[in-house]
BALO-757731 format. One line per field, with one value per atom (N, C-alpha, C): z negated, x negated, y; residue in one letter; residue number from 1. Coordinates in Angstrom, 3 decimals, padded with zeros to 6 digits, always signed. Atoms other than C-alpha are relative to their C-alpha. Example, Ala and Ser with C-alpha at 12.3 -4.5 7.8 and 13.67 -1.06 7.14 Angstrom:
// BALO-757731
c3 +000.000/-007.800/+000.000/+000.060/-007.140/-000.730
c1 -000.890/-012.300/-000.900/+000.820/-013.670/+000.770
c2 -001.190/-004.500/+001.200/-001.190/-001.060/+001.090
resn A/A/A/S/S/S
resi 1/1/1/2/2/2
END
This chain:
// BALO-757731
c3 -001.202/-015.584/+000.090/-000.214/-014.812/+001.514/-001.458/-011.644/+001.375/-000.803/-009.492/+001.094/-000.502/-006.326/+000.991/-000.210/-005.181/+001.351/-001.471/-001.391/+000.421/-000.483/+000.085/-001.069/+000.589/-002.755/+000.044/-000.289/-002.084/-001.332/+001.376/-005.772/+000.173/-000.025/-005.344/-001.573/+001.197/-008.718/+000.157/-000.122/-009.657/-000.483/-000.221/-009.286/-000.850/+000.086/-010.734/+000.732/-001.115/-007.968/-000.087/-000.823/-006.346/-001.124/+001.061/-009.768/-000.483/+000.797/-011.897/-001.342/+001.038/-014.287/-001.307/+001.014/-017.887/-000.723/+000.477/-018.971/+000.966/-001.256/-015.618/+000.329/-000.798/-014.431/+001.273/-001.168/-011.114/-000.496/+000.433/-012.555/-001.388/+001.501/-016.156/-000.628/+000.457/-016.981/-001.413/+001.529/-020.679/-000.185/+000.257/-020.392/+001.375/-001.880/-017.344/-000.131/+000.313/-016.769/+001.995/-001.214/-013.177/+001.094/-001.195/-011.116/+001.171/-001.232/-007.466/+000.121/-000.636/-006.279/+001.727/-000.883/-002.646/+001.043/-000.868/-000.538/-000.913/+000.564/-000.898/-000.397/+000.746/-002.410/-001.301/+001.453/-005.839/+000.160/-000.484/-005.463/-001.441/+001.158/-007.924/-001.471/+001.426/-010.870/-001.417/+000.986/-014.408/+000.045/+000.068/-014.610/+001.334/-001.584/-011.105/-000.897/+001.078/-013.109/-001.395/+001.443/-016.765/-000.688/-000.213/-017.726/-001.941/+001.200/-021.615/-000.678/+000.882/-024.572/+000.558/+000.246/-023.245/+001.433/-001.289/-019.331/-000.154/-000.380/-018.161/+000.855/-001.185/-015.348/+001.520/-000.709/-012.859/+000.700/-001.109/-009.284/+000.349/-001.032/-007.390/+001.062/-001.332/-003.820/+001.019/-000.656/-001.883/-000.298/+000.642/-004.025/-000.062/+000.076/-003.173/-000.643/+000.533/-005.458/+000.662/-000.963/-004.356/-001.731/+000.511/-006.347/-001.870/+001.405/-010.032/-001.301/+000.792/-012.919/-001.098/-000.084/-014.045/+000.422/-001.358/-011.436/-001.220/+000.645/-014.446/-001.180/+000.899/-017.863/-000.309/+000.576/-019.454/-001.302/+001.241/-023.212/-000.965/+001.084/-025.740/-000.534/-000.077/-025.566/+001.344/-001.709/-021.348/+000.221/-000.345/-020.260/+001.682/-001.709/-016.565/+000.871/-001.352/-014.725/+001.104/-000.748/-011.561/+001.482/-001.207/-009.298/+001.404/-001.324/-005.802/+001.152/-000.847/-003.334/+000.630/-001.069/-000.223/-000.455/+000.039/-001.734/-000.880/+000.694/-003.882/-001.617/+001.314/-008.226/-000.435/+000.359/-009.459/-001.142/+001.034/-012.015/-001.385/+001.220/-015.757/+000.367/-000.246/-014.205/-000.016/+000.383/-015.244/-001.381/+001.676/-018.849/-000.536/+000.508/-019.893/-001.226/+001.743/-023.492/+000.241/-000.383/-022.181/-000.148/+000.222/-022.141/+001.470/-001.590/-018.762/+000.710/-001.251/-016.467/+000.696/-001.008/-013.233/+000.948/-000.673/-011.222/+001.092/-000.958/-007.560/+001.237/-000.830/-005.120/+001.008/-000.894/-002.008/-000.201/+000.303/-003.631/-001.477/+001.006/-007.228/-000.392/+000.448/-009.225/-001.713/+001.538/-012.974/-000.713/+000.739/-015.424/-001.280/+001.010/-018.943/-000.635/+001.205/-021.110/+000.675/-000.919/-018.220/+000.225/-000.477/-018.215/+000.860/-000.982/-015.064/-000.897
c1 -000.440/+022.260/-000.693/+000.177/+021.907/+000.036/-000.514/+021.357/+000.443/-000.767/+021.802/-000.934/+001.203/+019.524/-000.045/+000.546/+017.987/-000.669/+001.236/+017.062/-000.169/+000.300/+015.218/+000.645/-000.024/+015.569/-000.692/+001.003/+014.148/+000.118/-000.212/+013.717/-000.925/+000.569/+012.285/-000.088/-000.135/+011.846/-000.482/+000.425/+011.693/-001.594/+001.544/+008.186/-000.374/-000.068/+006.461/-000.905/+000.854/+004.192/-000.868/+000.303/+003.861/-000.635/+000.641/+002.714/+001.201/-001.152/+005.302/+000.130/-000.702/+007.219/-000.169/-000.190/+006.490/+001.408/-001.532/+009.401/+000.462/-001.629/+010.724/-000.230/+000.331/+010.903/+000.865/-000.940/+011.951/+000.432/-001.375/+013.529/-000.945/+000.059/+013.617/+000.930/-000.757/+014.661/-000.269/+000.206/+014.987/+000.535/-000.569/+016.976/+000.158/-000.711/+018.085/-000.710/+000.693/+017.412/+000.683/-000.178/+017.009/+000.389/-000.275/+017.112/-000.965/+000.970/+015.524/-000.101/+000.169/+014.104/-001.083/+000.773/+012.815/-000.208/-000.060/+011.345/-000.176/-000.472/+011.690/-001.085/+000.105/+010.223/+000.135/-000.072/+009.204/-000.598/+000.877/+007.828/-000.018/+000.199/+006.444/+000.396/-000.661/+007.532/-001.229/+001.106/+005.625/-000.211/+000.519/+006.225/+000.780/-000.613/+007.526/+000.315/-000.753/+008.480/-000.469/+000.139/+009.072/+000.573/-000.643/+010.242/-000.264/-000.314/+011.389/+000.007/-000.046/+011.447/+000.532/-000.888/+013.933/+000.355/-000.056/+013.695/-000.916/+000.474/+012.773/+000.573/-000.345/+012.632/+000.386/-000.496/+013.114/-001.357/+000.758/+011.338/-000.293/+000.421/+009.709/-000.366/+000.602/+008.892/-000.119/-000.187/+007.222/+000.593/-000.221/+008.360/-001.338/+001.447/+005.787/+000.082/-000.119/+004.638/-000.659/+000.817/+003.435/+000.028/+000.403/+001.759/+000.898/-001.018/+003.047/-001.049/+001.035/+000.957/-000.267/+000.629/+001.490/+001.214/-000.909/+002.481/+001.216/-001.149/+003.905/-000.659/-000.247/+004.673/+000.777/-000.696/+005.438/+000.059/+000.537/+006.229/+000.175/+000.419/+005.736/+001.640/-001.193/+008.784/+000.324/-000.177/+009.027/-000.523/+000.898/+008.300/+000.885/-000.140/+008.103/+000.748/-000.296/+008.503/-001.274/+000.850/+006.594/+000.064/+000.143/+005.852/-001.227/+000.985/+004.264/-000.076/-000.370/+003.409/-001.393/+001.343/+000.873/-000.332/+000.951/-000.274/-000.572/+001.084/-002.495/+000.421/-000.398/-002.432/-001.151/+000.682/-004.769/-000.909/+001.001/-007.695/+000.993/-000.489/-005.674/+001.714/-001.006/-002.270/+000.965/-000.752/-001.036/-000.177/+000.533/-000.520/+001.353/-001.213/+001.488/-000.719/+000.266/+001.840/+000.979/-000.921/+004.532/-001.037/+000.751/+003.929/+000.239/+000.276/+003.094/+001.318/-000.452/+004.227/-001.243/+000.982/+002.616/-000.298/-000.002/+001.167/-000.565/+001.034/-000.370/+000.249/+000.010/-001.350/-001.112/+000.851/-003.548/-001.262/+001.739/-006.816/+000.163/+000.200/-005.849/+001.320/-001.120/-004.188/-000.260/-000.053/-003.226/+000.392/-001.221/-001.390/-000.371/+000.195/-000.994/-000.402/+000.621/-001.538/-001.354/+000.813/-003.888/-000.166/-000.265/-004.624/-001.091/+000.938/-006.296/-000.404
c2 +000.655/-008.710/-001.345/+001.066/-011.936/-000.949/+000.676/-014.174/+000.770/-000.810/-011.449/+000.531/-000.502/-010.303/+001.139/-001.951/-006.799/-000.617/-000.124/-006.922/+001.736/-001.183/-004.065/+001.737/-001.328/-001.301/+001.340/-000.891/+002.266/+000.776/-001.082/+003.890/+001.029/-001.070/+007.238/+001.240/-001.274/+009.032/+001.516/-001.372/+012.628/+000.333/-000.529/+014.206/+001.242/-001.755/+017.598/-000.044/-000.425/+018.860/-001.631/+001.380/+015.344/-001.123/+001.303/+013.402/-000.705/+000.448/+011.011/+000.768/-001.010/+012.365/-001.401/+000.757/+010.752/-000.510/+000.049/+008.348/-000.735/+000.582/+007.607/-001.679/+001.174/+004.263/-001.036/+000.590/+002.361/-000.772/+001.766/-001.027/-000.127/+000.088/-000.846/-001.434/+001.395/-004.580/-000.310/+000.268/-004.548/-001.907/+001.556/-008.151/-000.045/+000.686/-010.421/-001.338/+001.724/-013.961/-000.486/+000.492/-015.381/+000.563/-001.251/-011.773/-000.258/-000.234/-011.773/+001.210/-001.553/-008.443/-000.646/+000.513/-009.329/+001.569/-001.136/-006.855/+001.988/-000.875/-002.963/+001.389/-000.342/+000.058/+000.926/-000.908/+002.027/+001.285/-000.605/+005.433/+001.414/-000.818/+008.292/-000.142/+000.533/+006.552/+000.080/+000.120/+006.827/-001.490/+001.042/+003.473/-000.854/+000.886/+000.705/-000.720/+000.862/-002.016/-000.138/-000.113/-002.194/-001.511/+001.090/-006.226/+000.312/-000.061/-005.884/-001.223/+001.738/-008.199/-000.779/+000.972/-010.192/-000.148/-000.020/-010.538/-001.198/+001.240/-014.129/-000.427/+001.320/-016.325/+000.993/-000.956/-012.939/-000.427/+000.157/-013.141/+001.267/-000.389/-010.345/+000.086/-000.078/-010.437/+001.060/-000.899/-007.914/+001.021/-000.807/-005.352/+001.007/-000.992/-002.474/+001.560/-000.945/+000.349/+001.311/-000.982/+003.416/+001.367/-001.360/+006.869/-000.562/+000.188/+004.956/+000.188/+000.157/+005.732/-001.527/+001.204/+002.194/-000.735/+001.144/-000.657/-000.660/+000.304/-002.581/-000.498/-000.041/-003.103/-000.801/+001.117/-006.478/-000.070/-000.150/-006.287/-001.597/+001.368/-008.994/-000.187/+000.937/-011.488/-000.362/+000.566/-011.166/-001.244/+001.682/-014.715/-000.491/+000.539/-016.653/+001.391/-000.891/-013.705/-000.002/+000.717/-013.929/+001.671/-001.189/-010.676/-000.542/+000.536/-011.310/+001.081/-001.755/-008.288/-000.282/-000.098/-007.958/+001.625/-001.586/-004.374/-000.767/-000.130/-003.931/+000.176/-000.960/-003.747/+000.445/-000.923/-001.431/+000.300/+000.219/-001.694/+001.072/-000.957/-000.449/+000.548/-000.802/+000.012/-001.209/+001.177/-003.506/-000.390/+000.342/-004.497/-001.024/+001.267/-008.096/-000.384/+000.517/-008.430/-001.572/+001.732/-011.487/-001.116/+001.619/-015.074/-000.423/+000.658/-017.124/+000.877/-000.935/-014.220/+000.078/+000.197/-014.573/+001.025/-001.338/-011.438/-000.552/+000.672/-012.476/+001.355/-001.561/-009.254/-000.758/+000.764/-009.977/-000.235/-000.130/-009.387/-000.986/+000.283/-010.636/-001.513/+001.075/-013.584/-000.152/+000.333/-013.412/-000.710/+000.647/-015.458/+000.006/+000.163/-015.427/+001.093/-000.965/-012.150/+000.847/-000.592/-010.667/+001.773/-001.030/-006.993/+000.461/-000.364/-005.073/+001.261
resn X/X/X/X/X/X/X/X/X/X/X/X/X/X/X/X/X/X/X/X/X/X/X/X/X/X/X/X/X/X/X/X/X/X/X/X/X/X/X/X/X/X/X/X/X/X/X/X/X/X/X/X/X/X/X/X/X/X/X/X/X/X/X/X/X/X/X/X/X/X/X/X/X/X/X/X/X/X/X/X/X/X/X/X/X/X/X/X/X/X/X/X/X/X/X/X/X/X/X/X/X/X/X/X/X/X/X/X/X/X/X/X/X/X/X/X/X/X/X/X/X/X/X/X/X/X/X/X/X/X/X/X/X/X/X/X/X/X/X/X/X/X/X/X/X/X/X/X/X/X/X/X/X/X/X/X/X/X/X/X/X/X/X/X/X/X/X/X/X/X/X/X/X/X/X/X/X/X/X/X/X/X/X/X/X/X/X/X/X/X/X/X/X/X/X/X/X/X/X/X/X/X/X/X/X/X/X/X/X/X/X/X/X/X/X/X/X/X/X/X/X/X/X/X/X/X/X/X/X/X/X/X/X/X/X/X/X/X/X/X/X/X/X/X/X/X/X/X/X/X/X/X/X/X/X/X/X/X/X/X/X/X/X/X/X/X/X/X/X/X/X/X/X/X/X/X/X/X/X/X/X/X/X/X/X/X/X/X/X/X/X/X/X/X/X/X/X/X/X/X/X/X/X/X/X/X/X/X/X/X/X/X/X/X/X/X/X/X/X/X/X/X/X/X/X/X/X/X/X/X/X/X/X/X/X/X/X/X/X/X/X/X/X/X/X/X/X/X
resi 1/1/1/2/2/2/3/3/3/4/4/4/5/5/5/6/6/6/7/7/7/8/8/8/9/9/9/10/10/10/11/11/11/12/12/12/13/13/13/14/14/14/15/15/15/16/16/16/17/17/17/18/18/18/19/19/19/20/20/20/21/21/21/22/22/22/23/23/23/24/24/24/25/25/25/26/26/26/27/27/27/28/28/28/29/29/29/30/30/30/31/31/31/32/32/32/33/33/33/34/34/34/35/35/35/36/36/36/37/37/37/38/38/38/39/39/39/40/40/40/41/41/41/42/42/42/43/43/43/44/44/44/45/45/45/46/46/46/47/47/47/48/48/48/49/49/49/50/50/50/51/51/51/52/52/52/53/53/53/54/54/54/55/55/55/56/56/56/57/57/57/58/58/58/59/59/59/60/60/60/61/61/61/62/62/62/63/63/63/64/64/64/65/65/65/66/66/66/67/67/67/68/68/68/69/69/69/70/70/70/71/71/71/72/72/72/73/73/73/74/74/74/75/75/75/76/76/76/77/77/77/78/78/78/79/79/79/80/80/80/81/81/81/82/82/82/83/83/83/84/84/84/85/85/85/86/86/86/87/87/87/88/88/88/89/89/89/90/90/90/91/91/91/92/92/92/93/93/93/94/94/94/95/95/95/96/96/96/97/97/97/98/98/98/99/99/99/100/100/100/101/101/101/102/102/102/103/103/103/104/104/104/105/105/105/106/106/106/107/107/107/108/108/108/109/109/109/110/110/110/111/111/111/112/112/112/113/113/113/114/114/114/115/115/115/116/116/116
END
């Protein structure tokens, strides 16, 4: 998808006794170029967002995770993606193999190949 924008999404994945289920993920963006996600949330997910080789130039805003074993997962080719959220990301539960993707949470500010 392309150019296309996500207000207020509620993704609720399936659970086993209240943990994430390995595998699952709320917004699995293998490609896309110039997606908004504003608002919204992700919940029990193995992984909340997943931004694939080939996803660039995609916005987040306020996109909040909740109970995810990891917030997100940028893999090596993702570039200028740019997530922004008043929660919190979580010491080891962020990992950008991408190029200048920008993470900014109320406590933290990353850029560039940054893992918590």
């Amino acid at each position: 998808m392309n150019a296309s924008t996500f207000v207020r999404l509620h993704i609720n994945c399936p659970t086993a006794s209240g943990n994430p289920i390995s595998g699952t993920y709320g917004i699995n963006l293998q490609q896309g170029d110039g997606n908004t996600f504003t608002g919204g949330d992700v919940e029990g997910c193995a992984t909340a967002l997943h931004l694939g080789a080939n996803a660039q130039n995609n916005t987040m805003v306020g996109l909040r995770n909740e109970n995810s074993t990891n917030q997100i997962v940028a893999d090596a080719g993702s570039q200028y993606n740019n997530w922004m959220t008043g929660g919190t990301m979580f010491t080891g539960k962020l990992t950008d193999n991408g190029t200048r993707n920008s993470f900014l949470d109320t406590f933290h500010r990353s850029f560039n190949a940054f893992e918590w």
